[in-house]
Structures are given as structure tokens and as C-alpha cells.
C-alpha positions in Angstrom: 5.8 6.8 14.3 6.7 4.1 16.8 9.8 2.2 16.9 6.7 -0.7 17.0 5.8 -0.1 13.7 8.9 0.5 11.7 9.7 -2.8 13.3 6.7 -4.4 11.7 6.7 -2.4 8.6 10.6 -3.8 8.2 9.3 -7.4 8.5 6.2 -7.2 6.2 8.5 -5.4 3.2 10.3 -8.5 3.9 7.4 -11.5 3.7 5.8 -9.0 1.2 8.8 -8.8 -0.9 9.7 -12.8 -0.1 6.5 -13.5 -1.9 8.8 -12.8 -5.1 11.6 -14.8 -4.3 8.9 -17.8 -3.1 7.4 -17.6 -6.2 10.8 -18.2 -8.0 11.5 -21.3 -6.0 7.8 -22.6 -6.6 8.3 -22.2 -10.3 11.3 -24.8 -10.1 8.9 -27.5 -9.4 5.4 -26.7 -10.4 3.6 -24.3 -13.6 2.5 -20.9 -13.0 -1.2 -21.4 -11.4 -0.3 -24.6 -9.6 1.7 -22.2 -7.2 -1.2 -19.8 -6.9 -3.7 -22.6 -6.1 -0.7 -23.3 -3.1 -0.1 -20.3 -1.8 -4.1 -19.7 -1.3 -5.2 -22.8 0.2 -2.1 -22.5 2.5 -2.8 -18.6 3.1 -6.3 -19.3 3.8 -5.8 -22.1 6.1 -4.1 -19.7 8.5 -6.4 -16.4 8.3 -9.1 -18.9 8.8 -7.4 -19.8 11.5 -6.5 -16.5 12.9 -10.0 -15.3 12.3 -11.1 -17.6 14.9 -8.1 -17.1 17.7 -9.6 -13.1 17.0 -13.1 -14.3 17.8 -14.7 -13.3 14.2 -17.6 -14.9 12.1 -16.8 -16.3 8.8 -21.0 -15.3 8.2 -19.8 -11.8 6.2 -17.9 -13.8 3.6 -21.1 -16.0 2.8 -23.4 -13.3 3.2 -21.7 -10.8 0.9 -20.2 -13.4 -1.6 -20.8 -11.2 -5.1 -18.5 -8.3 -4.0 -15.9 -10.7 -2.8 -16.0 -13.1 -5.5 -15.7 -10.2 -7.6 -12.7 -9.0 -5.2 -10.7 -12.5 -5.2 -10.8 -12.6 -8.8 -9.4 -9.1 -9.6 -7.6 -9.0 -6.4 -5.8 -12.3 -6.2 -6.5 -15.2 -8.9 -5.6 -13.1 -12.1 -2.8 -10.8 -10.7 -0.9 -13.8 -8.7 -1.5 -16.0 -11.6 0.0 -13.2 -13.9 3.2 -12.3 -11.7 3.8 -16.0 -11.4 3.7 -16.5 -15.4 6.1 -13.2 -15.2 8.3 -14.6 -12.7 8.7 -17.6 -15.5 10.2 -14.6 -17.9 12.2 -12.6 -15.7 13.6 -12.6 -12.2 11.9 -11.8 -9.3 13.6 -9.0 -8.4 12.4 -7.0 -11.4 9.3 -8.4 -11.0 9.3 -6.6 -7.6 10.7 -3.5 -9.5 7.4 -3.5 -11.8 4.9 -4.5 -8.8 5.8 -0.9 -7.0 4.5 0.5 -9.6 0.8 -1.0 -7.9 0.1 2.9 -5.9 0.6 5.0 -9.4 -1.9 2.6 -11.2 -4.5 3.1 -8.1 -4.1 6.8 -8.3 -5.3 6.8 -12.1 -8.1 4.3 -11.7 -9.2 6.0 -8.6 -9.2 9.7 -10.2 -11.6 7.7 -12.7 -14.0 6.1 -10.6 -14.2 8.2 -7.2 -15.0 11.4 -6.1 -13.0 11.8 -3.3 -9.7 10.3 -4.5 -9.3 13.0 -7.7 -5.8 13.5 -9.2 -3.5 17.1 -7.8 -0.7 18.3 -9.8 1.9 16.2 -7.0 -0.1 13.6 -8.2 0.2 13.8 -11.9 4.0 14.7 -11.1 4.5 11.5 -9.5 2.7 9.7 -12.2 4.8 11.1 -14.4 8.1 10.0 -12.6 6.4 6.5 -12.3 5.9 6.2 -15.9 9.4 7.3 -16.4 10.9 4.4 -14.7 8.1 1.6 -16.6 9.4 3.0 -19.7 13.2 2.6 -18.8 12.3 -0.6 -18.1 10.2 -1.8 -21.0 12.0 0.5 -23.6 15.0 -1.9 -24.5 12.4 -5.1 -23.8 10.0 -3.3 -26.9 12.6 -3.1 -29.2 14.6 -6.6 -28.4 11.0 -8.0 -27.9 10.8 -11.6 -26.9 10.2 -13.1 -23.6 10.8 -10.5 -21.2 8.5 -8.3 -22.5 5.8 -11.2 -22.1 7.1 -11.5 -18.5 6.8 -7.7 -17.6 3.7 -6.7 -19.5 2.2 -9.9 -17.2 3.3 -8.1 -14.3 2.4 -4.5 -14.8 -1.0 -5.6 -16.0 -1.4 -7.3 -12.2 -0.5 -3.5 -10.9 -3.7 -2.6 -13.2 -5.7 -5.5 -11.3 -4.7 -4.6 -8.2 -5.0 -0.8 -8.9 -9.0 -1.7 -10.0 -9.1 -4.3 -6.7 -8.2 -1.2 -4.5 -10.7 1.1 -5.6 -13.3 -1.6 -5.6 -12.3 -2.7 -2.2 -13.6 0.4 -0.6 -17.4 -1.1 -1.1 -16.2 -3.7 1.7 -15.5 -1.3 4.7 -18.0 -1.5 7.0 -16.1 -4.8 7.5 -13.5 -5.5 9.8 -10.0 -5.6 7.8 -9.3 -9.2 8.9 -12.8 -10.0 7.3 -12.2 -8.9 4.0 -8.5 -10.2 3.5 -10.0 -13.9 4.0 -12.8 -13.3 2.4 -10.7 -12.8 -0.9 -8.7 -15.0 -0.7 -11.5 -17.9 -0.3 -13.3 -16.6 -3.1 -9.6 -16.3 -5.0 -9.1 -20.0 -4.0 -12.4 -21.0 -5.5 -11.6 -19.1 -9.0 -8.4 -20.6 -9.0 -9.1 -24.4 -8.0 -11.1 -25.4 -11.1 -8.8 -23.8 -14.0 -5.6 -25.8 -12.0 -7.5 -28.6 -12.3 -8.7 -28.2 -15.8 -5.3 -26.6 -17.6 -2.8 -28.3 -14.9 -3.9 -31.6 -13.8 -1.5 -31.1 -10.8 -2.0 -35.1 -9.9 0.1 -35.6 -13.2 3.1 -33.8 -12.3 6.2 -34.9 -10.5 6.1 -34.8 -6.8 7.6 -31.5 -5.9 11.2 -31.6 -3.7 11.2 -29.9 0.0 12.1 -26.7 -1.3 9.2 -25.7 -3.2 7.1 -27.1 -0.3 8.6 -24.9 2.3 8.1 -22.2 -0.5 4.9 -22.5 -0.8 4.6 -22.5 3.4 6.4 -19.5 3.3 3.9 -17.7 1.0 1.2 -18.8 2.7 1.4 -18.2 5.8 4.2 -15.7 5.7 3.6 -13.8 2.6 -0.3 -14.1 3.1 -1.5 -14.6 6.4 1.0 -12.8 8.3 1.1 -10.1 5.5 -2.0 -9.0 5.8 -1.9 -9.4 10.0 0.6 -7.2 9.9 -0.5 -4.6 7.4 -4.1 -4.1 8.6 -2.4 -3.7 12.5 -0.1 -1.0 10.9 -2.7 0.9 8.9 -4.7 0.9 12.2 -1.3 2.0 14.6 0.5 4.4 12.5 -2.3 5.5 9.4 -2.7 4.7 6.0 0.3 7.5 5.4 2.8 5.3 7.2 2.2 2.0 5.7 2.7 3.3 2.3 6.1 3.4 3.2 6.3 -0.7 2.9 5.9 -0.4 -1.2 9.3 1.6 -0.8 11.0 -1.5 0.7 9.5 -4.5 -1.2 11.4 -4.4 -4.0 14.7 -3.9 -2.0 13.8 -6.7 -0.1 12.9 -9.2 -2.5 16.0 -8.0 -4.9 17.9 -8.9 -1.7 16.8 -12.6 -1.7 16.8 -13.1 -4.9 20.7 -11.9 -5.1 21.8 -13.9 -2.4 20.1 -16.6 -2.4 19.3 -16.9 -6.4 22.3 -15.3 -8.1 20.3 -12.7 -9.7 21.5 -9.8 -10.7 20.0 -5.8 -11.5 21.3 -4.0 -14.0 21.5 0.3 -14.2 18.6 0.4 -15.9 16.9 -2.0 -12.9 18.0 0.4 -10.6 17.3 3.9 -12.4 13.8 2.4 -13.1 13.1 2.0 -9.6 14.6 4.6 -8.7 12.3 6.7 -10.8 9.4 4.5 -9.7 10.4 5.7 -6.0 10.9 9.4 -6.6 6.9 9.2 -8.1 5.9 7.0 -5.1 7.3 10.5 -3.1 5.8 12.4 -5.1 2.3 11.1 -4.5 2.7 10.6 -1.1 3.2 13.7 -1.0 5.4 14.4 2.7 8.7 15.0 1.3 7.5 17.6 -0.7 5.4 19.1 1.6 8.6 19.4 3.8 10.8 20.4 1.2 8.3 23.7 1.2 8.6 24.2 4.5 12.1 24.8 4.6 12.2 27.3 1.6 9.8 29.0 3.7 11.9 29.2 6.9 14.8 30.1 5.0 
């Protein structure tokens, strides 16, 4: 791979794992879907606007609005709206920790509801080693109970939404990549508008400080627009293999702005659990232990 891409796959783990430690400076300032509603409007502002600097027509999104109203809600309204009502449980960093789990969810819904995407025994290994790590996390919250098992059964159901937005996705790609990232998020923004509206009244709550504004800039265009820029021209530069490689990274990145800049802290079991989460992430990928058999081979 090119030194190219590990440079951009180093910045988008980092905008894609700011998007946690955004969401924790929203919350300050404004309820859960308030900061969705902000972060879409602001994210679609600038793929709209990059759509055009590319020279693309807005026409597919209109034209094909069912599958990508269908997309935005599964894809972005509910899961943003549920990580940000997890963030308001537990930190960001786990959070992050939970959301890697998003490629072991995919693998069981896709094994469900495609034919060419069924599950290998490296597969069901992996999902094995993923489930380890959800467990070590949610064990101590079952017993204890209380909040932050609300806040991380909110966030490992948006892995489910996503894992369902993935497969579904894959009706969308005679589309170029651009195309279908605005399109759900304008169809996202449109689910979202009307329930802020209705359970928010955002015009009744205190004017936000400068932080949470540049919060929600940074989500937007950073964690959104730039995001998916940067992920698409990966997957097309170095292959779908290779940009895996960025869910590896999120959660060290956003558990590194949220330490610094937040104070939080992981505990072992943060750590074992992603580390578990990781190891089945491997698994499925399935490189290392490709490699790993050819070298008992040559020895």
C-alpha cells in the first residue's frame, strides 16, 4: 500500500474517531438529537458542496429517494441518535470501543441476507473473539445495571443499524460513492429535522457557547464530509481490504482525545475488550492468519 494511503487512512481514524469526542463536547450544550440534527445539516452542506466542485448531479438522490430514505434512517438518524444518547451514559472512548464492533455485526447480518457474503470458519472464529470482548464489557454493566448499560446497549444496537445499513447499501452501487454518502445523509437530515423539532424545541434552549459550535463544525465537515471523501478515495486507491484497517484505529484515536483533552480514563477491562474486539476484527479480515500459515508452511 502507498505511503499515500496510510497517510489518509491515519487522518480519517482520526476525524472518524473525533466524531466521539465531538459528540461529547456537543452534549455539554445541547440534548442528544439536537447534535445529530447539527452535525447533518453541517455534513451535508459540504458534500453538497463537494458534489458540485466534482461536477456530479444531485438528480440520483431525488430519483431514487425510497432506498435512500430507507438508507438515512437505518444508516444515520437512528444510529447517530443512539451513540449520542450513549455518549450521555458513558464516555466516548468506550463508546468507540463498542462501535468497532460495527464489521462483526455486518458479517452476521450479511451471512443472513446475501449469497455471496456467507460466514467461513475465520469468520465464525472472529465473531467469536468479537463477542468475547462485548461481553467483557457489558458483563459487570448487567450485573451493576443502571446507566451504563442504557449507554452501551444504545451503542451496540447502532453497530446492528449500521451492520443492516451496510448490507442494504449494496442495492445503491451502480452509484458513484460520492452520490450515495449525500444522498443519506439528506434523507438522514430530513428524518431527523421533524422529531428535533417536535421532542427538542431547539429554539427553547440556551444559546450554545463556542465550543460546542466548533464541535459541531468539526463533525460536520470533518467527521462527515471529509470522512467519507477520504474513505471512498481509499477504498478506490488501496481496496476494500486496506481500508478496513481504519476500524482498527478509531477507537485508539478517539480514546486519545478523549484522555487528553476530556480526562477520561479506560479501565483493564476497556482495554482487554478491545483488545478482543481487534483480535476478531483479524480474524475476519482474514490476512494475518493467512500469513501466519504461510510461514508454518516454509518452516
Amino acid at each position: 500500500m502507498a505511503v499515500a494511503d496510510w497517510i489518509r487512512i491515519a487522518i480519517l481514524s482520526l476525524v472518524w474517531g473525533g466524531s466521539f469526542f465531538f459528540v461529547e463536547v456537543m452534549l455539554e450544550a445541547m440534548p442528544p438529537m439536537t447534535s445529530v440534527l447539527g452535525r447533518l445539516l453541517v455534513g451535508l452542506v459540504g458534500l453538497v458542496c463537494l458534489l458540485k466542485v466534482l461536477g456530479y448531479s444531485l438528480k440520483p438522490i431525488v430519483e431514487q429517494w425510497r432506498p435512500f430514505a430507507f438508507i438515512g434512517l437505518i444508516n444515520n438518524a437512528i444510529p447517530f441518535s443512539l451513540i449520542s444518547f450513549g455518549q450521555t451514559e458513558i464516555t466516548g472512548s468506550l463508546a468507540s470501543i463498542i462501535n468497532a464492533s460495527t464489521p462483526i455485526m455486518t458479517a452476521l447480518v450479511a451471512h443472513q441476507f446475501t449469497l455471496d457474503e456467507r460466514l467461513s470458519v475465520s469468520k465464525v472464529v472472529g465473531i467469536g473473539f468479537g463477542f468475547s470482548g462485548v461481553l467483557v464489557l457489558f458483563g459487570p454493566a448487567a450485573f451493576a445495571g443502571g446507566a451504563s448499560l442504557l449507554g452501551m446497549t444504545a451503542g451496540l444496537t447502532a453497530t446492528i443499524c449500521y451492520a443492516f445499513g451496510s448490507v442494504y447499501s449494496k442495492r445503491l452501487k451502480s452509484n458513484p460513492p460520492m452520490i450515495n454518502a449525500t444522498g443519506q445523509v439528506f434523507y438522514g437530515t430530513l428524518w431527523i429535522f421533524p422529531a428535533v423539532m417536535f421532542l427538542d424545541q431547539p429554539w427553547t434552549l440556551p444559546t450554545p457557547g463556542l465550543e460546542p459550535w466548533l464541535a459541531m463544525l468539526g463533525i460536520g465537515f470533518l467527521s462527515t464530509t471529509l470522512a467519507f471523501f477520504l474513505y471512498f478515495r481509499v477504498l478506490q486507491t488501496a481496496g476494500a481490504s486496506n481500508v478496513v484497517l481504519v476500524t482498527f484505529l478509531v477507537p485508539v484515536s478517539a480514546s486519545g482525545l478523549g484522555i487528553v483533552f476530556l480526562g477520561e480514563e479506560l479501565a483493564v477491562q476497556h482495554i482487554t475488550a478491545y483488545l478482543l474486539i481487534a483480535a476478531g476484527l483479524a480474524v475476519i479480515d482474514g490476512r494475518i492468519v493467512a500469513k501466519l500459515g504461510r510461514l508454518r508452511l516454509k518452516s
